[in-house]
N, CA, C and O atoms as CSV, one atom per row, in Angstrom:
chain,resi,resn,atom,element,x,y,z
A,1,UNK,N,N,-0.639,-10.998,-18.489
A,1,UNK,CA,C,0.491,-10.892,-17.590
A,1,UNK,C,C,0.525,-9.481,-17.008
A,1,UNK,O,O,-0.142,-8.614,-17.571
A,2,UNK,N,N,1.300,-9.159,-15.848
A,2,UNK,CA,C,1.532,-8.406,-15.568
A,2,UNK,C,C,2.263,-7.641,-14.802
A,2,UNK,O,O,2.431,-8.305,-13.779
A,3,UNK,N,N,2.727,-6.771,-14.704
A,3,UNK,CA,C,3.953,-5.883,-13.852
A,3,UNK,C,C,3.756,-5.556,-12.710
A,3,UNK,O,O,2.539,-5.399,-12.608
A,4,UNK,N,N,4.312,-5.327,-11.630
A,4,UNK,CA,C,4.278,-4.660,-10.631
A,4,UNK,C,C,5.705,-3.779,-10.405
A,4,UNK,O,O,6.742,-4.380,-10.126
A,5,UNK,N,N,5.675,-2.146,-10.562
A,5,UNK,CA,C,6.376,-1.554,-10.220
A,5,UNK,C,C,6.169,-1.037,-9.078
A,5,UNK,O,O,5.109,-0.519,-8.724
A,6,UNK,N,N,7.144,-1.141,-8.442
A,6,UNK,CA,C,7.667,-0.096,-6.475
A,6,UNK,C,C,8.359,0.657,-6.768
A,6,UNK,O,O,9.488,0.235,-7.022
A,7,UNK,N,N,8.127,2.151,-6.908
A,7,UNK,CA,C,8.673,3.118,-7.056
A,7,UNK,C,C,8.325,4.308,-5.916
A,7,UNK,O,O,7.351,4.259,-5.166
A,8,UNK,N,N,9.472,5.548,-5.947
A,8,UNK,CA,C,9.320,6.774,-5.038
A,8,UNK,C,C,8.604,8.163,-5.808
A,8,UNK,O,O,8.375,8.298,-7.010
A,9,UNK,N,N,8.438,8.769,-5.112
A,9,UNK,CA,C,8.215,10.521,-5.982
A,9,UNK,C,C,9.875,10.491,-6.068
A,9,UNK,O,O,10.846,9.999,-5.493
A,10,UNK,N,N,9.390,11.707,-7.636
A,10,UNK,CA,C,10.817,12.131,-8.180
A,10,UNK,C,C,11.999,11.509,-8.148
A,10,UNK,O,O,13.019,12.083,-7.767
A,11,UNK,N,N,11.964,9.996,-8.636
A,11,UNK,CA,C,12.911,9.111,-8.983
A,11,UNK,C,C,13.131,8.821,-10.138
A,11,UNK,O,O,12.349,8.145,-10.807
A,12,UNK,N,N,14.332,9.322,-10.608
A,12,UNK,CA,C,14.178,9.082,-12.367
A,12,UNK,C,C,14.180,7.854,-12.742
A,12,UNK,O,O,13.678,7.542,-13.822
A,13,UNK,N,N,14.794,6.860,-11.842
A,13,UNK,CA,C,14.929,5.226,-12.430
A,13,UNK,C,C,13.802,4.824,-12.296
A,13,UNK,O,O,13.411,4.051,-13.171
A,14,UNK,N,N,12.766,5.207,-11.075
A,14,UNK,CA,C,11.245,4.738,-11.761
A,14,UNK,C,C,10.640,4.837,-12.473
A,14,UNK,O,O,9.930,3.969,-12.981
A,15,UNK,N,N,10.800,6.720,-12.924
A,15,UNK,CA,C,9.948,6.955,-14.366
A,15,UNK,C,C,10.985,6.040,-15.290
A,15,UNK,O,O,10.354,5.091,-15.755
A,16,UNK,N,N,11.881,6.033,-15.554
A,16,UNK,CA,C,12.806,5.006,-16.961
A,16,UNK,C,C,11.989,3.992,-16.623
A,16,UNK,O,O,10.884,4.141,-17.144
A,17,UNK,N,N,12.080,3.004,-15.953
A,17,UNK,CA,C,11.084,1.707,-15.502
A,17,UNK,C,C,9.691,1.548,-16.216
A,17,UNK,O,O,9.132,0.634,-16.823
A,18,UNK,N,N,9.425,2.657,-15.924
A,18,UNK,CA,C,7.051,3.251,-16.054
A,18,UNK,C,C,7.454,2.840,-17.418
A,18,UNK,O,O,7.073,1.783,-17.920
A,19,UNK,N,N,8.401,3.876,-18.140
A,19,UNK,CA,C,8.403,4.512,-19.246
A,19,UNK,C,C,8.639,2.823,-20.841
A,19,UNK,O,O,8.241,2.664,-21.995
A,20,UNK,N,N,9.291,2.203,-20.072
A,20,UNK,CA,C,10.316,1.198,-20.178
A,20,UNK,C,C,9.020,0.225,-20.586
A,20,UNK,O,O,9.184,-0.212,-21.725
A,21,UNK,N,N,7.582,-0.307,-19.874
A,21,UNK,CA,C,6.852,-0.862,-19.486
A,21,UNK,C,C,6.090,-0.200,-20.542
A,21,UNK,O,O,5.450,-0.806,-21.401
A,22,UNK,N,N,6.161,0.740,-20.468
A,22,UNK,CA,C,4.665,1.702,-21.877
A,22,UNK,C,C,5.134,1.587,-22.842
A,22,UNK,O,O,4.400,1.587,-23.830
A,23,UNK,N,N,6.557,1.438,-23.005
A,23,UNK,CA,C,6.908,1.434,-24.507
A,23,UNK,C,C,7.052,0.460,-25.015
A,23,UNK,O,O,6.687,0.296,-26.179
A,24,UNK,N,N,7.659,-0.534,-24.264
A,24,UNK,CA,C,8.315,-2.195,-25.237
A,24,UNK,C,C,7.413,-2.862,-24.457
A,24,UNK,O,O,6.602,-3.237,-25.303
A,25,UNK,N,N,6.993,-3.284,-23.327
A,25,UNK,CA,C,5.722,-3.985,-23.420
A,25,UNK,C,C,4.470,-3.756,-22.933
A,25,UNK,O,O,3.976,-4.068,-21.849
A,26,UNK,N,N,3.806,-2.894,-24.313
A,26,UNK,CA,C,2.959,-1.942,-23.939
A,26,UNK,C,C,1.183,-3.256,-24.026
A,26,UNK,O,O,0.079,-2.715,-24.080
A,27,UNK,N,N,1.264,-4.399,-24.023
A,27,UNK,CA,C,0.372,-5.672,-23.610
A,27,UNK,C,C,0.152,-5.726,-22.454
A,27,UNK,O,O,-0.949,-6.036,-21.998
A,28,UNK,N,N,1.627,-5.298,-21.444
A,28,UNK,CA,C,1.397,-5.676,-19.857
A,28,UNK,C,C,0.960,-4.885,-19.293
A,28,UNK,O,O,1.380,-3.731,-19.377
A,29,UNK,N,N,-0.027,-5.235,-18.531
A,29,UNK,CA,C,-0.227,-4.709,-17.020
A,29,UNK,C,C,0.608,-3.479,-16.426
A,29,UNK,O,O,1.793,-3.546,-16.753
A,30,UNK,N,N,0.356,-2.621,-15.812
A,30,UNK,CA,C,1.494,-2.177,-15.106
A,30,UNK,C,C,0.415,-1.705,-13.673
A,30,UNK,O,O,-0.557,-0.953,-13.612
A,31,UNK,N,N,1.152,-2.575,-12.588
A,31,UNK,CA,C,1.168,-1.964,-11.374
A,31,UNK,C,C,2.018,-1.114,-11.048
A,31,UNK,O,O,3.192,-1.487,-11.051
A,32,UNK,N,N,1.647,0.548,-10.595
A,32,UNK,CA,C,2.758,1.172,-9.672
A,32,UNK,C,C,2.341,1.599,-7.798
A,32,UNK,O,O,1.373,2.129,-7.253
A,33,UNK,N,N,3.520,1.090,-7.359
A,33,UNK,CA,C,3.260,0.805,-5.951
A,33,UNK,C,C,4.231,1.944,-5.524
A,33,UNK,O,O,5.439,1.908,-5.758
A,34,UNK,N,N,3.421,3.234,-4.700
A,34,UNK,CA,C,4.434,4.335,-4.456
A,34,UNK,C,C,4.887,3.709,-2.690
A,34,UNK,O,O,4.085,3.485,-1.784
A,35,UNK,N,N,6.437,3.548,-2.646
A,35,UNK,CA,C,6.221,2.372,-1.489
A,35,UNK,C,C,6.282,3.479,-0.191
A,35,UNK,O,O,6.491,3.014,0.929
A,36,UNK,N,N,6.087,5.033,-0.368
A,36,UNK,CA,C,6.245,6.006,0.542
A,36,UNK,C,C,5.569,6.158,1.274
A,36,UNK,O,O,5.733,6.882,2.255
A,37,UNK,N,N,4.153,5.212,0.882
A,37,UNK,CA,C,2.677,5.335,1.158
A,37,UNK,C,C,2.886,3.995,2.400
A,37,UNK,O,O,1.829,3.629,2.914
A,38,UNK,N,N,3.919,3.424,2.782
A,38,UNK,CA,C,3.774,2.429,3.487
A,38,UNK,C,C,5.341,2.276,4.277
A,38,UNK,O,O,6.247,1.945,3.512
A,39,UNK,N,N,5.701,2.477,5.651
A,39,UNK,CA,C,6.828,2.251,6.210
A,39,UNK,C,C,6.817,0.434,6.345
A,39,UNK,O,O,7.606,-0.143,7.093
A,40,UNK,N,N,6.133,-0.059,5.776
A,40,UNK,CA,C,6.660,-1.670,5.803
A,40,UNK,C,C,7.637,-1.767,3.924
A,40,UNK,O,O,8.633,-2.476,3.782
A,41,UNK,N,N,7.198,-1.136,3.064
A,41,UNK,CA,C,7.549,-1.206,1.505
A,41,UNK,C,C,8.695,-0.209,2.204
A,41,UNK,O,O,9.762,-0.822,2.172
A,42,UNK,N,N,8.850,0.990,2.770
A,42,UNK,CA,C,10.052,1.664,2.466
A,42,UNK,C,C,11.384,0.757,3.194
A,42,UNK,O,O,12.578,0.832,2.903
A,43,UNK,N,N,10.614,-0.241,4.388
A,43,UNK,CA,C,11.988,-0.968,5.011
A,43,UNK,C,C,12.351,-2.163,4.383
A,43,UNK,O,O,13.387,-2.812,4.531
A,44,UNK,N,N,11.131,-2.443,3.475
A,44,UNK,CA,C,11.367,-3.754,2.582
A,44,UNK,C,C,12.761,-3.205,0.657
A,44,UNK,O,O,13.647,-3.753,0.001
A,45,UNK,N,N,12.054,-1.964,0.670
A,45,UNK,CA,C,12.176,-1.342,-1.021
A,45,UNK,C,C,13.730,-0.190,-1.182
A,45,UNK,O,O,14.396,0.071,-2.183
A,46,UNK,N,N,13.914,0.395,0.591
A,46,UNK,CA,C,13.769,1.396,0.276
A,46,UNK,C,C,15.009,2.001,-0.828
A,46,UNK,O,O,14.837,2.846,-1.706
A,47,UNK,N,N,16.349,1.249,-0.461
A,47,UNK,CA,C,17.673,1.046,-1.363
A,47,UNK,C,C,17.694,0.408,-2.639
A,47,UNK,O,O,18.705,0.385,-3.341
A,48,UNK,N,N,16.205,-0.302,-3.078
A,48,UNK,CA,C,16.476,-0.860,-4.364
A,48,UNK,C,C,15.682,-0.596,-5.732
A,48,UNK,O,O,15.687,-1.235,-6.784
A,49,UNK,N,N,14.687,1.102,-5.181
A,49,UNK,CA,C,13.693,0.936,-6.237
A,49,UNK,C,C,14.627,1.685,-7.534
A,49,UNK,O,O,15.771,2.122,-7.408
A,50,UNK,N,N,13.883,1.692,-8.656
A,50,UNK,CA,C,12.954,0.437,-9.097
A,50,UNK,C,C,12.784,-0.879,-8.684
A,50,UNK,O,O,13.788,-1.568,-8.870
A,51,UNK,N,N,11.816,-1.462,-8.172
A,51,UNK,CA,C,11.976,-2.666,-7.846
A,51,UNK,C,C,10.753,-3.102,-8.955
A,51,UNK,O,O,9.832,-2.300,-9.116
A,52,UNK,N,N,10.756,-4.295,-9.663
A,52,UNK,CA,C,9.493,-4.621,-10.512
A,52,UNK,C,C,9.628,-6.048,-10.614
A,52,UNK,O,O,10.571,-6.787,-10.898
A,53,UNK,N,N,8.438,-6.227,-10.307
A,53,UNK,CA,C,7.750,-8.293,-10.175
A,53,UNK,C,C,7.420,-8.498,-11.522
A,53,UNK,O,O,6.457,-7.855,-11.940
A,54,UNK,N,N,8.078,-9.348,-12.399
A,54,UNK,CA,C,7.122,-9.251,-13.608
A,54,UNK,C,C,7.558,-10.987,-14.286
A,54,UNK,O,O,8.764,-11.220,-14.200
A,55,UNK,N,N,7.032,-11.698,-14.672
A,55,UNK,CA,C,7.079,-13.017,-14.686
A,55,UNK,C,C,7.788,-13.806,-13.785
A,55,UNK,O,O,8.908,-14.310,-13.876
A,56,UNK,N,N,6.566,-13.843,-12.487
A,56,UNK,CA,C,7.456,-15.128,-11.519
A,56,UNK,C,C,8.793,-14.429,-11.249
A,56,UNK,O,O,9.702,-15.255,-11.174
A,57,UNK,N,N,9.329,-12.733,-11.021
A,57,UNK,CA,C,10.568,-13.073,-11.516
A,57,UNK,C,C,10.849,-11.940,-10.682
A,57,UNK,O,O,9.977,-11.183,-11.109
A,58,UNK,N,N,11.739,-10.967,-9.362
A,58,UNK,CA,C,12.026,-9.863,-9.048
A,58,UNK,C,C,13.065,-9.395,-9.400
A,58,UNK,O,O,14.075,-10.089,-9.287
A,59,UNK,N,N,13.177,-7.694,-10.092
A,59,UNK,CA,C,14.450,-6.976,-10.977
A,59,UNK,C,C,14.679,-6.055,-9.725
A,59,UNK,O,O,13.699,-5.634,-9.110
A,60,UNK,N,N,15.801,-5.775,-9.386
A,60,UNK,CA,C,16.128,-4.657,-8.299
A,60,UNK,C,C,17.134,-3.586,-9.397
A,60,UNK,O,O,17.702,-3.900,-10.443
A,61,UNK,N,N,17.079,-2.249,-8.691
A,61,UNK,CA,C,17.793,-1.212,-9.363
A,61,UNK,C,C,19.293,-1.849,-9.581
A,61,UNK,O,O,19.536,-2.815,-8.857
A,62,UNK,N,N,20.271,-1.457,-10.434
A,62,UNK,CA,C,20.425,-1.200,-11.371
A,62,UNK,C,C,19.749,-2.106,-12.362
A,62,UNK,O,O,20.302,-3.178,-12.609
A,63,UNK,N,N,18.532,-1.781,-13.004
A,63,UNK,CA,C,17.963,-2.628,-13.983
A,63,UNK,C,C,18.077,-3.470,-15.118
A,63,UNK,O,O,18.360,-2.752,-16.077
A,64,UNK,N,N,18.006,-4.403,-15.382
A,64,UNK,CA,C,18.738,-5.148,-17.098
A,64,UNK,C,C,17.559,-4.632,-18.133
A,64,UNK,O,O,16.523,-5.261,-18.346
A,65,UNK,N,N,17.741,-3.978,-18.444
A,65,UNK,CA,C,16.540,-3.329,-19.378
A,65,UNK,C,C,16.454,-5.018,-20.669
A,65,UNK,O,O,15.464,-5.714,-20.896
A,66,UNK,N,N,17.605,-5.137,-21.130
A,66,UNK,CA,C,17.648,-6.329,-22.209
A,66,UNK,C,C,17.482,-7.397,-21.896
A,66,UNK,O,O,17.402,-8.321,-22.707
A,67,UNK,N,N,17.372,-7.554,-20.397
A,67,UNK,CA,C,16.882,-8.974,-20.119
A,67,UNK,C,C,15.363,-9.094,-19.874
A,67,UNK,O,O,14.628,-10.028,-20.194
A,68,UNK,N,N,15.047,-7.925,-19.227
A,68,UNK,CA,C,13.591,-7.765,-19.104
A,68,UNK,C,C,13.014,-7.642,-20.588
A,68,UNK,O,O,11.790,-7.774,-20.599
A,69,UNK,N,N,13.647,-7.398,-21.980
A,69,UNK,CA,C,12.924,-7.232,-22.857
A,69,UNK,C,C,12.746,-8.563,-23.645
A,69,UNK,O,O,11.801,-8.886,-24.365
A,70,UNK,N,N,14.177,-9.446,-23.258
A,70,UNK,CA,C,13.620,-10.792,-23.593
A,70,UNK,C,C,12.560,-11.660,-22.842
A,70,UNK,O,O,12.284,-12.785,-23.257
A,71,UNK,N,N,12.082,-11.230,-21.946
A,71,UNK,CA,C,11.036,-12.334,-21.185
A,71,UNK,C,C,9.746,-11.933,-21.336
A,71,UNK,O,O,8.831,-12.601,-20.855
């Protein structure tokens, strides 16, 4: 399985996210997608990163850390 994180430079809710992903499910995948690198991701991302794809499933900022740890 695996993650896809959309994150900015110097965003602390992305590093919590990264960090979040290395620690409790350190099995998955982790994609990080810096979406700065693309004006289609910043008009799609730009108010909700963290944004992370991770089972069939999209989390927008403010994150459920406990729901993401049950799935």
């Amino acid at each position: 399985m695996k993650a896809i994180i959309y994150v900015r430079q110097d965003c602390h809710l992305c590093e919590e996210a990264i960090n979040f992903f290395k620690k409790k499910k350190k099995t998955i995948e982790i994609e990080i997608i810096d979406i700065d690198l693309s004006k289609e991701l910043i008009n799609q991302y730009n108010d909700y990163v963290p944004v992370i794809q991770y089972n069939n499933q999209t989390f927008y900022a403010p994150l459920d850390y406990k729901k993401l740890e049950l799935i």
